[in-house]
N, C-alpha and C positions, 0 to 999 in steps of 0.2 A: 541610459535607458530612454526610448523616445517612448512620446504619448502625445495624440491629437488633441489640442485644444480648442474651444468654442469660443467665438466673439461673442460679446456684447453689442447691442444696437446704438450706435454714435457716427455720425460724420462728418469727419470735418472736410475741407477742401481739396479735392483731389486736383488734376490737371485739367485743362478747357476741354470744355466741349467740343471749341475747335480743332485742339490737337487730337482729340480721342475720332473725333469724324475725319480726317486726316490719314489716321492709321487703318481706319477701318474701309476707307476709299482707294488707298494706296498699295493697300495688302491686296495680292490677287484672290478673285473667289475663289477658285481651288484651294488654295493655301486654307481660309476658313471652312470651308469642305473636308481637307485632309483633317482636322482638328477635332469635327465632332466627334463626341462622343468618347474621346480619348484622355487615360488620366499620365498624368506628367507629375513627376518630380524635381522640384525647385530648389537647388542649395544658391544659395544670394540674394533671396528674395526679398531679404527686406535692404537694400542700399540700393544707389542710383538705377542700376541696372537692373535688378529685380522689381522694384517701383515700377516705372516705366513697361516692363513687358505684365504686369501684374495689370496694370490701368491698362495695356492692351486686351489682353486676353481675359478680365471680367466682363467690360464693357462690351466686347466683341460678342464673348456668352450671352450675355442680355438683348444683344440687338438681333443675333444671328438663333439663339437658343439650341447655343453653340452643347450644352450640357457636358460642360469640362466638368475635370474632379483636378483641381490645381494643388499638390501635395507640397506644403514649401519648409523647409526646414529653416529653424531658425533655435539660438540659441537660448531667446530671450522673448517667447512667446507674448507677454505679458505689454512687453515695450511697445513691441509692433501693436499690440491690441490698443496699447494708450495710444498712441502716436498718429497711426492710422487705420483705424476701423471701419471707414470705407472701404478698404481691402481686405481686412481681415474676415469685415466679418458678411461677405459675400456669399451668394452659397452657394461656390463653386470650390471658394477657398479653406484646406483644410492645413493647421499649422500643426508642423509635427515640431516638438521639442525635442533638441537635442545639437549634437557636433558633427560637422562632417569627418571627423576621425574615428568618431566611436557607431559607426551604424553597424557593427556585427550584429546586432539581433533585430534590426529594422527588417521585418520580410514585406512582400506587398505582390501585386501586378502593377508595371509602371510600362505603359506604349512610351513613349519618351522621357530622357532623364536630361535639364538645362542645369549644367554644374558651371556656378557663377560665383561660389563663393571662392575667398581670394582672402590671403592676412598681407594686406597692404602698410597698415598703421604700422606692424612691429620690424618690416622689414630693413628701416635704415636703426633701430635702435637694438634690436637681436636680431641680424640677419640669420644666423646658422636656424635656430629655432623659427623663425619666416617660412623660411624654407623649405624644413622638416615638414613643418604643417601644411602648407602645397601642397607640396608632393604625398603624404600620407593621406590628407585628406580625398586628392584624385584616384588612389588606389580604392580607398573604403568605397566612393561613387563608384569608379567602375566594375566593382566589387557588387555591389547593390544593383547598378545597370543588369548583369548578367542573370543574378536572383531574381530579378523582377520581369526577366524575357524581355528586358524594352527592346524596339527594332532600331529607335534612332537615338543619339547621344551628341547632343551639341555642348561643346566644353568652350567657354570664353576664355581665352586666354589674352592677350596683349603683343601692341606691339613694344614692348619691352624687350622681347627672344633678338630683334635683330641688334639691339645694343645701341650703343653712339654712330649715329650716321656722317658717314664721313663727309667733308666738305663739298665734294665732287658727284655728290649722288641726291638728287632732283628728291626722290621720293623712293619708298623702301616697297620694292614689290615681293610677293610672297616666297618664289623660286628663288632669293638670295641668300647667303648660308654665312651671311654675318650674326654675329653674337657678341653677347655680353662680354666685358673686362673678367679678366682670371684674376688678377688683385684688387677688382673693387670692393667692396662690402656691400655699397651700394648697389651693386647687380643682383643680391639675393633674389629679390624678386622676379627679376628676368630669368637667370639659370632657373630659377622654380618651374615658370611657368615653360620653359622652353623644355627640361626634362616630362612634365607632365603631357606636355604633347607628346613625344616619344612613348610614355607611359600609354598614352588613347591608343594609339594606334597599335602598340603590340599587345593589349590584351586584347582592341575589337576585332584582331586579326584570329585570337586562337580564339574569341568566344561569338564570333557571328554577331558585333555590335556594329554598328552603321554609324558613325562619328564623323562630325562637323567640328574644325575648330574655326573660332572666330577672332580676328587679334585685335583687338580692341585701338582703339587712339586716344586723344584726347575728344573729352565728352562735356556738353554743358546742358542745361535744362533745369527746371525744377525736382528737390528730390536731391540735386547737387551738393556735397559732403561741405557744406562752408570754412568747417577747421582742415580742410587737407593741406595737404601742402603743397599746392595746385597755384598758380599765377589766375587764374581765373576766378577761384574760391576769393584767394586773397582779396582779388580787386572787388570783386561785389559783396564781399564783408564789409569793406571799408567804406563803400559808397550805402550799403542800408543803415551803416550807424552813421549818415551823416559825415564821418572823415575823409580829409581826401587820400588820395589813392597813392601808395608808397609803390615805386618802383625801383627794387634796392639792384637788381642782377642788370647786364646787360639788355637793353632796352632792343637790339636787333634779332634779339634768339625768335626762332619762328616755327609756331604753330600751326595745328587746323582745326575746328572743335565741327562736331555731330551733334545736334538738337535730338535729345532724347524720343522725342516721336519719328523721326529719321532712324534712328537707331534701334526702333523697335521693329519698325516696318521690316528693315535687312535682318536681323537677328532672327524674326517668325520666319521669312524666308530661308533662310540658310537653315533653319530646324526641319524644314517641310522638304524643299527643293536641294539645297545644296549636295554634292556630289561627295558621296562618301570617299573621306580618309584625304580631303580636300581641305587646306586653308584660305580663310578670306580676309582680306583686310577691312577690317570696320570703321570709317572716319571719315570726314571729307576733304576735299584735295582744295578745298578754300584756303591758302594761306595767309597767315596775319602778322605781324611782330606782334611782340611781347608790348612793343610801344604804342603800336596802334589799337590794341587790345582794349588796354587803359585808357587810352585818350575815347574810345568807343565807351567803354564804360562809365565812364565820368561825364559823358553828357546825362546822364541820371542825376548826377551828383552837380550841379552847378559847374563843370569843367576841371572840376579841383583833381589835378594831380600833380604828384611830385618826383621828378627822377633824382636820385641820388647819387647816379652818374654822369656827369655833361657828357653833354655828344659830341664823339670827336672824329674827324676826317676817317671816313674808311678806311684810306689805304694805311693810315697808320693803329689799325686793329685787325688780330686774326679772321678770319670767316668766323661769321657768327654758327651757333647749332642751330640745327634742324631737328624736327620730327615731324615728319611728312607721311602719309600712306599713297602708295598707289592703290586706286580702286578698281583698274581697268576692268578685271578679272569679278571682279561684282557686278559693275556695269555691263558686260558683254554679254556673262553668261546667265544670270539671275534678273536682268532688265532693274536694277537697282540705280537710286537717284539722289542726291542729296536735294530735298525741295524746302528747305526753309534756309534762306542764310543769314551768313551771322548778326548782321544789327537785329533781325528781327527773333535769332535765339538768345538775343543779348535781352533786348526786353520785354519778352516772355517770363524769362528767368527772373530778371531782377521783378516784373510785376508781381509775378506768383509769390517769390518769398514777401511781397507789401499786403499782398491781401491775407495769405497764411500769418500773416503778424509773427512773423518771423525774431525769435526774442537771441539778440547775440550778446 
């Protein structure tokens, strides 16, 4: 059973002023134009990604008098209220309590529905049950999309769907039809979110819904899950408690991360502008090693890191992995930009969790 809950008056520190004037400089005016006056439904609102579009779209209401009705489901209304009440208790934001599998009797009017909740934690420990809940979960949303008449449905999915990228491929563009391992456990998550794409698209086809999906990459910012099980979480847990930086895996594997106010700016975009029944890749084409990550990290930390692998002549190790996104198709059609790079998403992040007094 859902039910809206009311904040209490508490704030504590949300993200800079300058990333929030950033997002709101960087977003076209149309895009906050289309926005007025429109109410939206939130499943993921309260983790990395729902933060970040939440600190967009309050602040945007306040400055623009945008007059959203921001509807965000969460399971744990109470949490969110402690944790951060500059969101919550905004008054644009209303917190419905409850599951994204159980919304049969949530009714409403909702102009857009942003379905960003994701069971990422249990997917390498019960994949099968991961999965299930994906996937059911995206049915209930699209399920509620349709009850609600929304016109648009932005579904975050991930770039997860294309699988392990093979050595000989630069960066993973959206027209490619690689996927996930059939025997991994570990792919739960990808087959999940790769079926639920499938799922958008044949119910927005027989129910007149207008769906954007977005594949997500790797992501860094404030707001950033510090116990995941992330190479980036890792290293700047290690570096706020003072430890130096372990790096246990091959130090060559290579990444890209997206600064959460980059990520917000594309994300509004692609809800407003992108072209129905279209995917995009979310991330930036900045690549890093794993190695140079950490050594970038640890200038916070007095330089302290430690590889647990020596380094050994390339030609005597396989190609390192990748996960790479091509953006071109962001860039072309939606005029989409990565404009923060990474030292400076490096400490952003690390500052914000110093002044949040981040307790690990």
């Amino acid at each position: 059973m859902t039910s809206t809950v009311h904040a209490p008056s508490r704030s504590p520190k949300g993200v800079s002023q300058d990333d929030l004037r950033a997002i709101h400089d960087r977003t076209a005016a149309d895009i906050w134009q289309a926005l007025r006056g429109k109410q939206l439904f939130i499943t993921g609102g309260t983790g990395f990604v729902g933060c970040w579009l939440l600190e967009a779209l309050t602040s945007a209401d306040a400055r623009f008098d945008l007059r959203l009705a921001l509807n965000v489901l969460t399971r744990r209304p109470e949490t969110f209220l402690a944790e951060k009440p500059h969101l919550a208790r905004h008054r644009s934001v209303h917190l419905v309590k409850g599951d994204m599998t159980e919304l049969e009797s949530l009714t409403g009017r909702f102009d857009m529905v942003i379905h960003g909740a994701t069971d990422v934690a249990s997917a390498s420990t019960d994949p099968i049950s991961a999965y299930e809940t994906i996937v059911d979960g995206t049915k209930q949303v699209l399920n509620l999309a349709s009850r609600a008449n929304a016109q648009r449905f932005l579904y975050l999915s991930s770039g997860a769907v294309y699988g392990s990228q093979p050595p000989q491929l630069t960066a993973f563009a959206e027209d490619l039809t690689y996927a996930p391992g059939m025997a991994d456990p570990a792919a739960a998550y990808g087959h999940a979110k790769r079926i639920s794409e499938w799922l958008v698209h044949m119910h927005a086809k027989a129910h007149g819904l207008a769906p954007v999906i977005a594949r997500l990459f790797a992501l860094i910012g404030p707001y950033l899950a510090l116990n995941a099980k992330f190479a980036a979480s890792h290293f700047i847990r290690d570096t706020l408690a003072g430890r130096p930086i372990e790096v246990v895996g091959d130090r060559r594997v290579m990444r890209s991360y997206l600064y959460g106010a980059d990520m917000a700016v594309w994300l509004l975009a692609l809800l407003v502008k992108g072209e129905a029944f279209e995917a995009y890749n979310v991330g930036s084409e900045q690549p890093t090693t794993i190695g140079e990550l950490a050594t970038l990290i640890s200038r916070w930390n007095n330089g302290q890191v430690r590889f647990a692998r020596p380094e050994s002549p390339s030609e005597d190790l396989s190609p390192p992995a990748r996960y790479l996104p091509d953006t071109e198709k962001a860039r072309s059609r939606l005029d989409l930009e990565q404009f923060t790079p990474l030292e400076s998403a490096v400490s952003k992040t690390i500052a914000w969790f110093r002044e949040t007094h981040c307790q690990l």
